[in-house]
N, C-alpha and C positions, 0 to 999 in steps of 0.2 A: 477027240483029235486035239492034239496040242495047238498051239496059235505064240508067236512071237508077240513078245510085247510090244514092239513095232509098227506091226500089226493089226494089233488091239488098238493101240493108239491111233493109226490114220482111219479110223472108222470115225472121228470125230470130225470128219472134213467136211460135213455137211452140217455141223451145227450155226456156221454164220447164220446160216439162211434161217434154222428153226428159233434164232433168239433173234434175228434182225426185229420181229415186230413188237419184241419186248425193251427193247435194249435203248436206256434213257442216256441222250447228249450227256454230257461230263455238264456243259454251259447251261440246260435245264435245272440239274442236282444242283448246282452251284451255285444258281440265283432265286433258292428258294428262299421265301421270307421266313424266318423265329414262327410267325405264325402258322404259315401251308405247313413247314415243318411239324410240329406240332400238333396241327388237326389229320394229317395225314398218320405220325404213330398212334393217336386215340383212335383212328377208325382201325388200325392196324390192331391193337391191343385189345379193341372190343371184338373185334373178329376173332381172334384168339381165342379170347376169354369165352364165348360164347359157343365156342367149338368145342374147346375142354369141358365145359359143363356139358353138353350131348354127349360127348362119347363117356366121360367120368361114370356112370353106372353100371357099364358093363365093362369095365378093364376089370380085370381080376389078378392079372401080372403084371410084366413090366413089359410095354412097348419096348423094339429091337429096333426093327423099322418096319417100313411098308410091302405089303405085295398087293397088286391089281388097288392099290390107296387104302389099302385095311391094315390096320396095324398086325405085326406078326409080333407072338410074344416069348418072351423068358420065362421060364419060374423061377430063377434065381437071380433074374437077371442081368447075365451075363456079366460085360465092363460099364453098360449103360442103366441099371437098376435104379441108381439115385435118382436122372434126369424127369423121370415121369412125377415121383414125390414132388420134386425141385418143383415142375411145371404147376403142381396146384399151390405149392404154397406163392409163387409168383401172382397165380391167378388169385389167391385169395387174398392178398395184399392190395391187389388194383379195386377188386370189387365189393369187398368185404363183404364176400358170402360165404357164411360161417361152412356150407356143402363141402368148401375146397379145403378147409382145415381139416374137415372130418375125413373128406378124403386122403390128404394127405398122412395123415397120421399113421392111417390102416394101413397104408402102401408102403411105405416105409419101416413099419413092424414089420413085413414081410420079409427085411434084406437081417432080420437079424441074425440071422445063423449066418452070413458073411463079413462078422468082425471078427472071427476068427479063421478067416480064409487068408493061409501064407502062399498060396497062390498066385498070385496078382498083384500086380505095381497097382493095380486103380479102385483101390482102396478109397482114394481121396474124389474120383468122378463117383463111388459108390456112398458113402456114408457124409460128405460136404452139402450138397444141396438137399440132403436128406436126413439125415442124423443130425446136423450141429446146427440144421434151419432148425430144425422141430425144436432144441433145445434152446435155441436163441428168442424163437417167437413163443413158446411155452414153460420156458423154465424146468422140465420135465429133467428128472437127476439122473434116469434111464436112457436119455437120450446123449447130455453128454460123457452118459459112462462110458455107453456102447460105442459112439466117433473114438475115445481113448485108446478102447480094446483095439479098433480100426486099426490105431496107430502105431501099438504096439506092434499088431500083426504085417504092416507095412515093414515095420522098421527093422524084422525081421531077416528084410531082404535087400540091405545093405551089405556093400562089398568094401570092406576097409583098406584092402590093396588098392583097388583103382578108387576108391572115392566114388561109387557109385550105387543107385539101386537097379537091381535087374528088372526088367521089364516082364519077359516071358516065363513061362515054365515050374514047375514046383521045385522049391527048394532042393528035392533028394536028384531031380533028374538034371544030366550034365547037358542038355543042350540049351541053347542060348543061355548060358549062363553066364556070358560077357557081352550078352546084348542090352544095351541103352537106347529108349525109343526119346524123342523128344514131345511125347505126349505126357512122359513122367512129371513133367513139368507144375502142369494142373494136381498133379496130387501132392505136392509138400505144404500147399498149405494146410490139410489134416495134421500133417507132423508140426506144424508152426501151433496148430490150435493147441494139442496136447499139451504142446510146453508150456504154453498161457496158462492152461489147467492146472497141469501137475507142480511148476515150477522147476521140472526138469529138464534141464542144458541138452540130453543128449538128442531129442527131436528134433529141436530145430539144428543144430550141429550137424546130422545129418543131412536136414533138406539144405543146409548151406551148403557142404560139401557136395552132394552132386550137382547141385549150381553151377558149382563153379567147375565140376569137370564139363559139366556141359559147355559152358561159356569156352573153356579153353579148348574145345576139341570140336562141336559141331560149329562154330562161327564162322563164317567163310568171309573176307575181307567186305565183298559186295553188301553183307548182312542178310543173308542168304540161309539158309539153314540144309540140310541133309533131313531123312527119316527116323534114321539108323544110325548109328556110331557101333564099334562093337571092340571091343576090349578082349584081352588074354584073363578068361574068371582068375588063373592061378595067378599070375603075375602083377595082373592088374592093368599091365602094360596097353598101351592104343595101336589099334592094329589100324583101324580105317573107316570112313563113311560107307552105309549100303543104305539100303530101302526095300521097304514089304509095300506099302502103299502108292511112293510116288512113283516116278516113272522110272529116274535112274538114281543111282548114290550121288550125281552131281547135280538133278535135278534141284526143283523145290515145289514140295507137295503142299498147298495152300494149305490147308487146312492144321499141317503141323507147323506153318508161320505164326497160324491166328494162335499157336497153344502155344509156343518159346514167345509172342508178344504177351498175352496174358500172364504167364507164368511167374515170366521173368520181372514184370509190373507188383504182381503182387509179392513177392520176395523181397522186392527194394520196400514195399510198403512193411516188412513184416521186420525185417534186417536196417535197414538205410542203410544199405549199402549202395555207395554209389554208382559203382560199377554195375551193381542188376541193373541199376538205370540207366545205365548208359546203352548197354547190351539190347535192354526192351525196346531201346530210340533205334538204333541199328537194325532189328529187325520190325518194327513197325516202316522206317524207311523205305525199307525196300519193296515189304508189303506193300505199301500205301503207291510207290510208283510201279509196280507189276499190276495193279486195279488197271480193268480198261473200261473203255466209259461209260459201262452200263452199269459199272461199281458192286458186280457181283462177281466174285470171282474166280475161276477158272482149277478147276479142279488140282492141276498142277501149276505152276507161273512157269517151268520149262517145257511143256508138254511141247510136240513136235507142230500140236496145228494152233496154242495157243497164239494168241488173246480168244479165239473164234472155236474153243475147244467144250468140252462137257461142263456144265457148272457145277458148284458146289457151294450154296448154301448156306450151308451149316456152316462152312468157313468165313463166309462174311459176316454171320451173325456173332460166330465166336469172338472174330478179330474187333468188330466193334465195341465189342464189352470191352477188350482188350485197351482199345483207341481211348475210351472214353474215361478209362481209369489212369492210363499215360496222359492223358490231358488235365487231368489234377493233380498226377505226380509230379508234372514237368511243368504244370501253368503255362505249356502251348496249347493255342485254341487251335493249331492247326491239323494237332488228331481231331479233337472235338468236330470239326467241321466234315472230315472226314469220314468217321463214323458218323455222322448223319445224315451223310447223301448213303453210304452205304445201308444204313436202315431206311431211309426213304425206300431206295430200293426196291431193298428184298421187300417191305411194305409192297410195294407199287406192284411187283411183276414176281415174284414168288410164293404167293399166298395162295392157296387150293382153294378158292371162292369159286371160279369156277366150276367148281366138281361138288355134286350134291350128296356124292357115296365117301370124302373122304373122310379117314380118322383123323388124320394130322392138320397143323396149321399151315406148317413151311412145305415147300414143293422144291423142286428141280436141286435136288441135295442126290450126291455119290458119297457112297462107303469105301468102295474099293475098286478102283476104275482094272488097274492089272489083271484084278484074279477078275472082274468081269460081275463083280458081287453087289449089286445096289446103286446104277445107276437112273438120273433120275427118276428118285424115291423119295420119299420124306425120310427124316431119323428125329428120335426123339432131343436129341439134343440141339438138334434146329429147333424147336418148338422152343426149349426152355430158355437158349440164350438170346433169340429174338425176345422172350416179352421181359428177360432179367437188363437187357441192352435198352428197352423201352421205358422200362421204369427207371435203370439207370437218368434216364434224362426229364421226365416226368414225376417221377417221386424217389428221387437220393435216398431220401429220410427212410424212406420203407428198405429199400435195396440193402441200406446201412442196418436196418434192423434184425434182415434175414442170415444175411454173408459177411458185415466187418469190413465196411471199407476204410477204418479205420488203420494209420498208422502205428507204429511200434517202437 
């Protein structure tokens, strides 16, 4: 039976009540000390840590996300492949137990038959925290061939009319072939590596250029972002905003805020362009004022019952990395502050301790609130951007050793 999205959405009217006994004063997050700060992300990061090592022996794939808290998995792993690698080399950084190296290594061989996959914009969520970690922390000349090959294969799916890369679909097939997601965002920095690599202009050239159709087409004055933008493939020409995830084309679906704030942060790191930085301040803005005071945030910022709607997780973990890197770009501490009531947070009132059966670390994370697909559930990428957001602020040095937070 069909269901309006409408609908779907007012079933979330009863979430005030199921997060009221979670949900930390804004005045609580706000008056933590440098230190509760701090002791509160090491019990967060050893809870982590100590999770991944239980389940790390019997993953044999890639974590998707959760069903009944057991991980469901890929063999190819899907668009989320990289994130489970990512998450032990994370964890072997903080703990330096050689287990999570070795794990990571093996699990990451696996995704090699997808650096030639011209299928997919998420090349850069596949082969980043998994390929160019392995080569950054190992030196291994296979590991940054294989990100290369990624990127060749990304860059395949560049559209020179519009200035864009397509998001869905295989190159030969005509549908969405003038769809741009704002998740594309997170994958140009593979194309920024390549060019470090090879020395060649045309990589980064490209992640520039849909940069900037991004910035010019999904920016909404408030700093707001869409899901979707979609373009004419032959013309090039912009037709309008839609959305597959959020709620509407005028919404804003949290969780693609937290990826145009990161995106756009790292492009100014990779470019100095000023303008990415201006654009990432614009949308962390709005993010930062759509948080409500429990500073986890709401699956969608438009949704019909928010601030009191379904969470989402993964989107404050993501956006925090995001804060936390705007707050070096920009020498405001008042992302910095921000991101770290939000990881107190998800810390505090999102971690699966309570539950003795689960795989994952992170809790009350949605996939796809519309189609009805992965609410409150863990995803692997809550897992990896909570403990890369944790060490963000606990060990830079290491963070900078795996990912490059250096400038360009």
């Amino acid at each position: 039976m069909s269901v309006s999205r409408r609908t779907v959405m007012a079933t979330a009217a009863g979430a005030a009540a199921a997060y009221a006994s979670s949900a930390q004063p804004a005045q609580a997050l706000a008056t933590r000390t440098p230190a509760q700060t701090e002791r509160t992300l090491r019990v967060a990061a050893d809870y982590a840590v100590d999770k991944v090592r239980s389940v790390a022996p019997v993953v044999k794939a890639f974590p998707v996300g959760t069903k009944f808290e057991k991980w469901v998995y890929s063999q190819n792993g899907d668009w989320v492949g990289g994130f489970w690698p990512g998450t032990l080399w994370m964890a072997w950084l903080y703990s330096e137990d050689d287990a999570f190296r070795t794990w990571a290594l093996e699990s990451a061989q696996r995704l090699a038959p997808r650096q030639y996959d011209t299928s997919t914009h998420d090349l850069g969520f596949l082969f980043y925290p998994s390929w160019v970690t392995a080569w950054r922390l190992t030196g291994g000349e296979a590991w940054r061939a294989g990100a290369v090959q990624a990127a060749d294969s990304l860059i395949q799916r560049y559209n020179p009319r519009g200035h864009f890369i397509r998001a869905w679909g295989a190159l030969t097939d005509p549908s969405n072939a003038g769809r741009v997601i704002i998740d594309t965002m997170m994958n140009l920095d593979l194309l920024a590596f390549a060019g470090s690599q090879t020395g060649d202009e045309k990589y980064l050239n490209v992640a520039v250029e849909h940069a900037k159709t991004v910035q010019r087409t999904f920016l909404r004055p408030d700093g707001s972002i869409p899901h979707v933008f979609d373009f004419d493939p032959d013309s090039g020409a912009p037709i309008g905003p839609n959305t597959v995830q959020g709620y509407s084309p005028t919404s804003c679906w949290s969780r693609g805020q937290a990826w145009g704030v990161y995106g756009f942060t790292t492009m100014y790191r990779r470019t100095a362009n000023r303008e990415f930085l201006a654009t990432a301040r614009k949308l962390a803005d709005f993010a930062v004022g759509a948080l409500s005071a429990d500073h986890v945030p709401v699956w969608d910022y438009r949704a019909p019952q928010q601030p009191y709607d379904v969470k989402d997780a993964s989107a404050g973990a993501i956006m925090a990395c995001g804060l936390l890197d705007l707050s070096e770009a920009t020498g405001s501490n008042k992302y910095r502050e921000v991101a770290l009531r939000v990881l107190t947070a998800l810390s505090e009132t999102c971690l699966t301790r309570n539950s003795s059966r689960a795989d994952a670390v992170v809790a009350r994370c949605t996939r796809n609130r519309p189609a009805e697909d992965g609410i409150e559930i863990s995803l692997p990428y809550a897992d990896y951007y909570l403990l890369e957001g944790i060490l963000r602020v606990l060990r830079p040095q290491d963070v900078d050793r795996a990912i490059d937070l250096s400038a360009r």
